[in-house]
C-alpha positions in Angstrom: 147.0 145.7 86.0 148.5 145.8 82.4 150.2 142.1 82.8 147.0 140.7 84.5 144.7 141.8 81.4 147.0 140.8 79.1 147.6 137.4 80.6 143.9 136.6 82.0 141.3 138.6 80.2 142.2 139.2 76.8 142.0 135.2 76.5 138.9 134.5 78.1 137.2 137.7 76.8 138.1 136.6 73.3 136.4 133.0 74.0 133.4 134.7 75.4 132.9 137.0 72.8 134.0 134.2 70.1 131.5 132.1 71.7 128.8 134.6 71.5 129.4 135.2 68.0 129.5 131.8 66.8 126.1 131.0 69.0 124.7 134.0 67.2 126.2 133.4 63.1 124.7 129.7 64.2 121.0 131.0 64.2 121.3 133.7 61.5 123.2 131.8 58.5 121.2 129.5 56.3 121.4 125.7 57.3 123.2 125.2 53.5 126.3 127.1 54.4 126.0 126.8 58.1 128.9 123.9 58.2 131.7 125.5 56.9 130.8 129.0 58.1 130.7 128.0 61.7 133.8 125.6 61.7 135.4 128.2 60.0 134.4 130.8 62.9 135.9 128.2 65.5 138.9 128.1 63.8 139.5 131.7 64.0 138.4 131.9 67.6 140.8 129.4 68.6 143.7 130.8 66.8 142.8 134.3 68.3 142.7 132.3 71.9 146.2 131.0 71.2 147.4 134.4 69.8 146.7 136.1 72.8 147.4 133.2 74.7 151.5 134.3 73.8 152.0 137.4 76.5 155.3 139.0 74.9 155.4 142.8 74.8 156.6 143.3 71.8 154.2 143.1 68.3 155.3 141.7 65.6 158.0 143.8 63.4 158.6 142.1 60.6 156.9 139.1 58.8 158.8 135.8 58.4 158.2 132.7 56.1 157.1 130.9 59.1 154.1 132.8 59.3 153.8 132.1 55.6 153.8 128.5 56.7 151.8 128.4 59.7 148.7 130.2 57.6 149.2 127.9 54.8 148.9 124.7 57.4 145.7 126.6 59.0 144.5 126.9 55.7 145.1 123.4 54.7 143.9 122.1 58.1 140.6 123.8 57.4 140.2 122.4 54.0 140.6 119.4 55.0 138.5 119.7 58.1 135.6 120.9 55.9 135.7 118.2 53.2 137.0 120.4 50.6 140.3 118.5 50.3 141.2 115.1 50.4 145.0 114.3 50.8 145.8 110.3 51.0 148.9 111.0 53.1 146.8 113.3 55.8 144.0 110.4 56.6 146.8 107.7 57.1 148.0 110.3 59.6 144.9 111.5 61.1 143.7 107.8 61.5 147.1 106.3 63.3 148.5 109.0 64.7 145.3 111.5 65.9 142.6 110.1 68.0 140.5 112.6 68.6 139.4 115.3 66.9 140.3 117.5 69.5 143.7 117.5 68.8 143.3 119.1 65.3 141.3 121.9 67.5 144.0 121.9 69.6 146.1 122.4 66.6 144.5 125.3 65.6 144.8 126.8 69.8 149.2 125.9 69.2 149.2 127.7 65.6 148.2 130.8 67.2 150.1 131.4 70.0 153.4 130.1 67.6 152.5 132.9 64.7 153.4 135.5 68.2 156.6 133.1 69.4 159.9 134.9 68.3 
């Protein structure tokens, strides 16, 4: 019973719940704000999704540079995304080499289920 609610409905509870929450922030935050806030609530539901996506037992002991690096790309990835910051380099790459912007979502889904991968 353990594996199957770790493997089927931690995931889906958390885009349930994530979903809920992001309908509801949607209505209450002011329409000035409401851009950022909400992509920014995405963002964290889909990197939850992928973290629980990753169905190892054991937690994480210790805290390596790569998770240093994966929360500075989230972070950077959600700069960008929000029109904070504009990087030359990151449109050329966005415009030849992404075509949708579900991949960057997607993105977000891979980042969390590497910060669990030993």
């Amino acid at each position: 019973m353990d594996k199957i609610l770790r493997r089927y409905v931690i995931p889906l509870g958390i885009l349930i719940v994530g979903s809920f929450l992001i309908n509801f922030f949607k209505n209450l935050i002011p329409n000035v704000i409401n851009a950022n806030v909400y992509y920014l609530l995405v963002v964290l539901m889909l990197f939850a999704f992928g973290f629980s996506l990753n169905n190892q037992r054991s937690r994480l002991k210790s805290f390596y540079w790569r998770h240093i690096i994966i929360i500075l790309f989230l972070v950077f990835m959600y700069l960008y995304d929000t029109n904070i910051l504009d990087v030359q380099l990151f449109n050329w790459f966005r415009k030849y080499i992404i075509a949708d912007n579900i991949i960057i979502k997607i993105f977000y889904v891979y980042f969390g289920w590497l910060f669990v991968e030993k």
